[in-house]
C-alpha positions in Angstrom: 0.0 0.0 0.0 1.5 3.9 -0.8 2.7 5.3 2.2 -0.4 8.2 1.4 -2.5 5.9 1.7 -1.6 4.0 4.8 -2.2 7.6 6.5 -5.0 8.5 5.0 -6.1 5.6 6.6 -4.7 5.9 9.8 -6.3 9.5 10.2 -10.1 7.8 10.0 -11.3 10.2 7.9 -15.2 8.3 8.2 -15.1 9.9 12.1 -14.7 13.4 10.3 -18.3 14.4 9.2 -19.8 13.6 13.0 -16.9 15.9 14.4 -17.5 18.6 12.1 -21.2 18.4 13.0 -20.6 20.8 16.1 -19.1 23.6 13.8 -21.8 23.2 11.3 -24.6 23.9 14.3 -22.9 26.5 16.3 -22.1 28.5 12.8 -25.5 27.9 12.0 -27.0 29.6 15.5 -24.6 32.4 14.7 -26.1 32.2 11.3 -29.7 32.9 12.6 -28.3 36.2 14.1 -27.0 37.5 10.6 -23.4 37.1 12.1 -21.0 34.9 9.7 -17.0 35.5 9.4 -15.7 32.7 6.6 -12.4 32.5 8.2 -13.5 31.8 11.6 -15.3 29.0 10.1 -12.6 28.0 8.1 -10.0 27.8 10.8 -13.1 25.8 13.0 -13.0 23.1 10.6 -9.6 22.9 9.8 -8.7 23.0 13.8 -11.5 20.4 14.7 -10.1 18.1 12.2 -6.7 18.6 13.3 -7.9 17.4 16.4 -10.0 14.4 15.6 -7.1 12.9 13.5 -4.9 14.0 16.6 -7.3 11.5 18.8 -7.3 9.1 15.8 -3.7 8.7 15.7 -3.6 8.7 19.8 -6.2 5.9 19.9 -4.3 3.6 17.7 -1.2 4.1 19.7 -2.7 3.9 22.8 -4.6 0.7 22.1 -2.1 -1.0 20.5 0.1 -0.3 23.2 -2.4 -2.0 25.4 -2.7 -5.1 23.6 -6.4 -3.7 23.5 -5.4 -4.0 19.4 -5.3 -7.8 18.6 -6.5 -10.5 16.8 -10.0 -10.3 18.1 -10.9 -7.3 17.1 -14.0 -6.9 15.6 -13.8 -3.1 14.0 -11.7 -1.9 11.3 -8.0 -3.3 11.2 -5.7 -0.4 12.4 -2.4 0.6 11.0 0.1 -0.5 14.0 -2.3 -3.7 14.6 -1.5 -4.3 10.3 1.8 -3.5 10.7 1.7 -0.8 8.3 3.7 1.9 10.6 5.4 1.7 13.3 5.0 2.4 17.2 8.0 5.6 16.6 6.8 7.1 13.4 3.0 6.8 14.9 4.1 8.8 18.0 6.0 11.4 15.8 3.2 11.7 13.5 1.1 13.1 16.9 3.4 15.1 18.2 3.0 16.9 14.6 -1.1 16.6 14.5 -0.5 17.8 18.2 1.2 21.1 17.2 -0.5 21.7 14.0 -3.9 21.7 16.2 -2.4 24.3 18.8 -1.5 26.5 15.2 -4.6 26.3 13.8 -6.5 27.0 17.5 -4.2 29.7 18.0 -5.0 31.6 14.6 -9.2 30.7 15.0 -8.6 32.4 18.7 -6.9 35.5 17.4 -9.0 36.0 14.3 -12.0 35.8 16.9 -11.5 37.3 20.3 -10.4 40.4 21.5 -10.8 40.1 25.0 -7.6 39.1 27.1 -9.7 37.1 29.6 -11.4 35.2 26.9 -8.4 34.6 24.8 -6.9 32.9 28.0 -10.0 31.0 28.2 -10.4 29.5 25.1 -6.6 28.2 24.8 -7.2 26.5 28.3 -9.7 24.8 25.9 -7.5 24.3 23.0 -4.5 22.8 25.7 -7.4 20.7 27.1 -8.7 19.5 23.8 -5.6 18.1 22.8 -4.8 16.8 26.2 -8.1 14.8 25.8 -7.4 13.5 22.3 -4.2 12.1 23.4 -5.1 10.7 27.1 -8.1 9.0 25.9 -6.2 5.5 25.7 -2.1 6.7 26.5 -1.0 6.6 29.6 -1.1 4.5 32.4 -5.1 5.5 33.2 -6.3 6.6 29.8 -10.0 8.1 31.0 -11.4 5.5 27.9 -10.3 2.6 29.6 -12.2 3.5 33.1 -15.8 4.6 31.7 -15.2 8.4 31.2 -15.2 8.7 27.5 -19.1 8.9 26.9 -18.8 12.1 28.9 -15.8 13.7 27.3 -17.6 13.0 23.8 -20.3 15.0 25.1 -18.2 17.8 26.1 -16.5 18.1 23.4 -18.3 17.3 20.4 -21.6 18.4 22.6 -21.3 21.3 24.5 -18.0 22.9 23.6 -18.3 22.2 20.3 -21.7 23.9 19.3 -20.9 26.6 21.9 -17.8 26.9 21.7 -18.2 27.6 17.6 -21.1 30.0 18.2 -19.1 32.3 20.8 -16.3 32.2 18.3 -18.8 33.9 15.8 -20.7 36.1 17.6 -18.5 36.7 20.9 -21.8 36.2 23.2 -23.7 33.1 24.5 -27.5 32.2 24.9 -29.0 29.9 26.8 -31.4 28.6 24.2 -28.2 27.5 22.5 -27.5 24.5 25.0 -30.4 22.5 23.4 -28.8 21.8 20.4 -25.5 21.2 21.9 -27.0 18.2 23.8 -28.7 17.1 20.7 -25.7 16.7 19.0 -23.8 15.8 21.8 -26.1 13.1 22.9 -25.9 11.7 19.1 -22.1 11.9 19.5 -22.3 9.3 22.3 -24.2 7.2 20.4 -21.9 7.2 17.9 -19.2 6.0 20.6 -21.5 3.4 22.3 -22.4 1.7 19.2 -18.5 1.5 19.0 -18.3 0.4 22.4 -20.8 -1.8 21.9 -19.3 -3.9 18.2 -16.4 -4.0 20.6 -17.5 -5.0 24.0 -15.9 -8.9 24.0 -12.4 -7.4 23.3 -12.6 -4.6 25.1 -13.6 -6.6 28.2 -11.0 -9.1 27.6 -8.2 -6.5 27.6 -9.8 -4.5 31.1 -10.8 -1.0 28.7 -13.7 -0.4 31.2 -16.1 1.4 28.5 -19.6 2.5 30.3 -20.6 -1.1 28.1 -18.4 -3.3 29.9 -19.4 -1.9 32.8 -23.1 -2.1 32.5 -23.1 -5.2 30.1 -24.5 -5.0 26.6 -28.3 -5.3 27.4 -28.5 -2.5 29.7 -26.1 -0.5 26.7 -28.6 -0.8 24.3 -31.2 0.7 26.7 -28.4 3.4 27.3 -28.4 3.7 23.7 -31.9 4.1 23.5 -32.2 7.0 26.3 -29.3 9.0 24.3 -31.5 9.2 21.4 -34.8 9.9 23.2 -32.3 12.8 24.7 -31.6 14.1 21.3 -35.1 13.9 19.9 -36.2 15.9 22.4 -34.1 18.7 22.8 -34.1 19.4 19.0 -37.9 19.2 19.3 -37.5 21.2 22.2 -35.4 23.9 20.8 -37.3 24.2 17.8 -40.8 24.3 19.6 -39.7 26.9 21.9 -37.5 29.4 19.6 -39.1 28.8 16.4 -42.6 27.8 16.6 -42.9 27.1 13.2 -45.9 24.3 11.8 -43.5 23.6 8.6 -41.1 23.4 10.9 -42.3 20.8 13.1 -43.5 18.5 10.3 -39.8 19.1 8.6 -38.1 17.8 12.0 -40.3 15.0 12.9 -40.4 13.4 9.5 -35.8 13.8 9.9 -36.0 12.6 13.0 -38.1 9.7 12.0 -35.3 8.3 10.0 -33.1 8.0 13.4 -36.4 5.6 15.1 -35.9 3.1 11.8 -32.3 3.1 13.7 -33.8 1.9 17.5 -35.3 -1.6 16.6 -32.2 -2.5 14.4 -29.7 -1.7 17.7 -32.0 -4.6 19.7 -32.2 -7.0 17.2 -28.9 -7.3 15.7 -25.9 -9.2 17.6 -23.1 -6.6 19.0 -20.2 -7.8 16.0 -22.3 -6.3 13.4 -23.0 -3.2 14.3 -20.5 -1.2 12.4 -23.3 -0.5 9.7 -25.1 1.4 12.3 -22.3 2.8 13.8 -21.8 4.3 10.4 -25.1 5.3 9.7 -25.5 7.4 12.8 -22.6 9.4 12.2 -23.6 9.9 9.1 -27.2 11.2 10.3 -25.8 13.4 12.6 -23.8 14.8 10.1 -27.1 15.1 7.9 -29.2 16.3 10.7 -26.5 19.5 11.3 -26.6 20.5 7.9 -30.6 19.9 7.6 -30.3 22.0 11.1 -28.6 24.9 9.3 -30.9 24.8 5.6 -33.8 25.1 8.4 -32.4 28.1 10.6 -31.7 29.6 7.2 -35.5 29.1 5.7 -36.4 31.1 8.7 -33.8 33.4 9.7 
């Protein structure tokens, strides 16, 4: 295989639409309020991708490096389990991602904020954000292998995210706004419990305590289940409450009705073949953000 595309396919790029979905709804809020700068957006997407290949290229490392990597595996075969690069270029390749995330964070935070205090504030984010990519699974407690991971995904791809990107536009914050941060958040989880989930025998095997190993894979996929009720509601929520729009509603219900089809198919299927769902929920969410924005735009 071309070295190119050994890390092309190290980087994951299938986990990039779900992580750009929080940079597609928080620009989209800002949107609503007539307030758009191109190169803030620009530098959100190139600095969230920086960093989801920065935690793509951590988690092969770290896993590998636990042995969590082997031959039972169910998931996609990853580029140290192959033997397509090596333990030392893998760990200089993230020390590159690593800084190239804290360059582009560094130019969205000056082409966005003004304010000392703020500036300050949002690189404690930046430092953190990288800090999490890499200590999801390195280390000698990696927060993935004791159950915290679900809640860092929300954070991050939830909260911070669609926040985080609508501050960045519009240098002010609104309540209303944390409603579609948990939707998205909440459908970010999924995403990582469906993982957790297609991987719960080897994952148990090598002691990565993931929220599924630690509540066994019938109560995950009632987990699963309240995390897209959670969703559902708090778009419906959002939209009943700051739009109150008919077409609206019947636009929203009959997305969101797609995502159901998803429920019965998680409870009937066996945990090693749930990738397909894994990738069609990232895909949705992906879908959802930019149906999300078209919407906020109909009506703006």
């Amino acid at each position: 295989m071309h070295k190119f595309k050994i890390w092309i396919n190290a980087a994951r790029l299938r986990t990039l639409p779900l992580s750009l979905s929080c940079v597609v709804i928080g620009t989209s809020l800002a949107l609503k309020e007539n307030i758009f700068n191109s190169k803030i957006f620009l530098f959100s997407i190139l600095t969230t991708i920086a960093l989801q290949i920065l935690s793509n290229f951590a988690n092969d490392y770290g896993d590998f490096s636990k042995n969590t990597d082997n031959e039972n595996r169910v998931g996609p075969t990853r580029t140290l389990q192959s033997g397509l690069i090596t333990k030392a270029k893998m760990k200089i390749a993230i020390v590159i991602t690593a800084l190239i995330s804290l360059l582009f964070g560094s130019i969205l935070i000056f082409l966005s904020i003004e304010n000392i205090s703020n500036i300050l504030i949002f690189y404690f984010l930046g430092f953190f954000a990288i800090a999490s990519a890499l200590f999801y699974t390195i280390g000698k407690n990696p927060y993935g292998y004791s159950g915290f991971g679900d809640l860092f995904v929300f954070i991050f791809f939830g909260l911070i995210g669609v926040i985080g990107n609508y501050f960045l536009q519009t240098n002010n914050f609104k309540f209303e706004i944390i409603l579609p941060a948990i939707t998205i958040g909440s459908l970010a989880v999924g995403v990582l419990n469906l993982n957790n989930m297609r991987d719960f025998e080897n994952d148990k095997s090598s002691n990565k305590n993931t929220i599924v190993v630690k509540i066994g894979l019938r109560n995950a996929k009632y987990y699963h289940l309240l995390l897209i009720c959670i969703s559902i509601l708090s778009s419906f929520l959002y939209f009943a409450f700051f739009h109150n729009t008919t077409n609206l509603y019947t636009m929203h219900i009959m997305l969101l009705s797609f995502l159901i089809l998803h429920l019965p198919t998680i409870f009937r299927i066996d945990s090693n073949k749930l990738d397909s769902q894994l990738k069609y929920l990232a895909l949705f969410s992906f879908a959802y953000s930019i149906i999300f924005t078209l919407q906020i735009i109909i009506l703006k």
